[in-house]
Each structure stands twice: as structure tokens, then as C-alpha cells.
N, C-alpha and C positions, 0 to 999 in steps of 0.2 A: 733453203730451209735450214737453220741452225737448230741442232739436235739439244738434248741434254747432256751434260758433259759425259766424259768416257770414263768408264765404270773399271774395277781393278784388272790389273793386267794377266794376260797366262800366255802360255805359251802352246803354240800349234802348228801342225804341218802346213806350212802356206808352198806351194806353188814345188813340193817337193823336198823344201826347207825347213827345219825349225824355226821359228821367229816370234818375237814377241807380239802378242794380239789383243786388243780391247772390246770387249763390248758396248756396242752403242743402243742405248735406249729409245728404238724407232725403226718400224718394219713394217710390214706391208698393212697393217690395220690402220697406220698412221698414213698412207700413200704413197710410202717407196716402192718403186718398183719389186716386186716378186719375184718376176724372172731377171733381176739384173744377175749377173753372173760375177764372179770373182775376179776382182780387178776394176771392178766400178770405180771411179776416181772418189774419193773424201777428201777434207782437208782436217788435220791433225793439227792441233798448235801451228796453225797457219802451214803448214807441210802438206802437202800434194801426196796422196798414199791410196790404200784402194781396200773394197771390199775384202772378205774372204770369207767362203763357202754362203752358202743359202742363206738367201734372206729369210727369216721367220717371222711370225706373227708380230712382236714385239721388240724383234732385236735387231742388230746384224754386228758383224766381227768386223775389226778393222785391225790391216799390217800395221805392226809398230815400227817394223827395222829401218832401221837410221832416224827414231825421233827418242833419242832419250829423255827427252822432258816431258814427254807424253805419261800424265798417270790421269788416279781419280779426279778427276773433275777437268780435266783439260778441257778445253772448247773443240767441238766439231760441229761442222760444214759439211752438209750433203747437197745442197746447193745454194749458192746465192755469191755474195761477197768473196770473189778471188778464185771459185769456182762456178761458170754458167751452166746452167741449168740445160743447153743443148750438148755440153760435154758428158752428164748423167746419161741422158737420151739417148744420144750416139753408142754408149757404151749399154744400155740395156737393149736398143733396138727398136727405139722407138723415137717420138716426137716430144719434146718441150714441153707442148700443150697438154698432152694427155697426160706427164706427171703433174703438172699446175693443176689440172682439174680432177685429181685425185686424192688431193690432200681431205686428210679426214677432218672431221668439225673438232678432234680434241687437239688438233694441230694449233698453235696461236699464231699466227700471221702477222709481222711488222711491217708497218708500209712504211718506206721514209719518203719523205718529198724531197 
């Protein structure tokens, strides 16, 4: 699932740290997992990085630290290309399948052959 890109940066307590964080436009109304917890894997400008605090309705936070080129509009990856979709799973506590068939209808879906 590729997101809309990451929205301006701020800073927040991640894992005990300060660190720089983004908001990503996409959250459990859109089919993210709800219960995924802090640390969920993302891809940042192609960077491996992870949730941070509750997913909500329409959003979730993502660590920025060690991506200085991450700003507005950078590409993220919650799953698909360079992140599989059983690594989300694993990390939320669940199966593959049931984020696949959670996606909401305002989600667009790319199929490539």
C-alpha cells in the first residue's frame, strides 16, 4: 500500500527519545491495522523505519531519525515494494490476508503485471 506522501515534520518522544516524526495521511478508516503498535515497519524515502504511537482514524506517525531527506511530500510505503506485506502482519499480530482484505474503497489499488 503506498501512502500519500509525509506531511511536515515535528518532533516527539519516540521509544523514550526525541526524534524527528512525520505524519502519514492513512489510518485505520483506510485499512491499517489499528492495533498495530509502535514500531510497525514503514518505508521512508526508501528507508526501513517504523510507526510511532497509535494509529488513528486517518493518520499514523512515522520515526524520522537517521532519514534527513525525509520532508513534505517524500514517498512512503506501508506495504508493498521493498516492504512485504507479512512483515506489517507479523508486527501487528496478525495475517497478510486480513490487512489485504481491509483496505477501504477510498484506498486506489495499483496492480502491476
Amino acid at each position: 500500500m503506498n501512502s500519500p506522501p509525509a506531511s511536515a515534520s515535528a518532533t516527539a518522544a519516540c521509544s523514550g527519545r526525541r526524534s524527528p516524526c512525520a505524519s502519514v495521511a492513512c489510518g485505520y478508516a483506510d485499512g491499517y491495522p489499528r492495533h498495530a503498535p509502535s514500531g510497525t515497519p514503514v518505508l521512508v524515502e526508501g528507508h526501513r523505519t517504523g510507526t510511532v504511537g497509535r494509529v488513528s482514524m486517518d493518520m499514523i506517525m512515522v520515526d524520522l531519525e537517521g532519514i534527513p531527506e525525509a520532508g513534505i511530500g517524500s514517498p512512503v510505503v506501508l506495504w508493498g515494494e521493498g516492504l512485504p506485506v507479512d512483515d506489517v502482519a507479523a508486527a501487528a499480530g496478525t495475517v497478510s490476508y486480513e490487512l489485504l482484505c481491509a483496505l477501504a474503497p477510498r484506498v486506489p489499488v495499483i496492480e502491476e503485471e
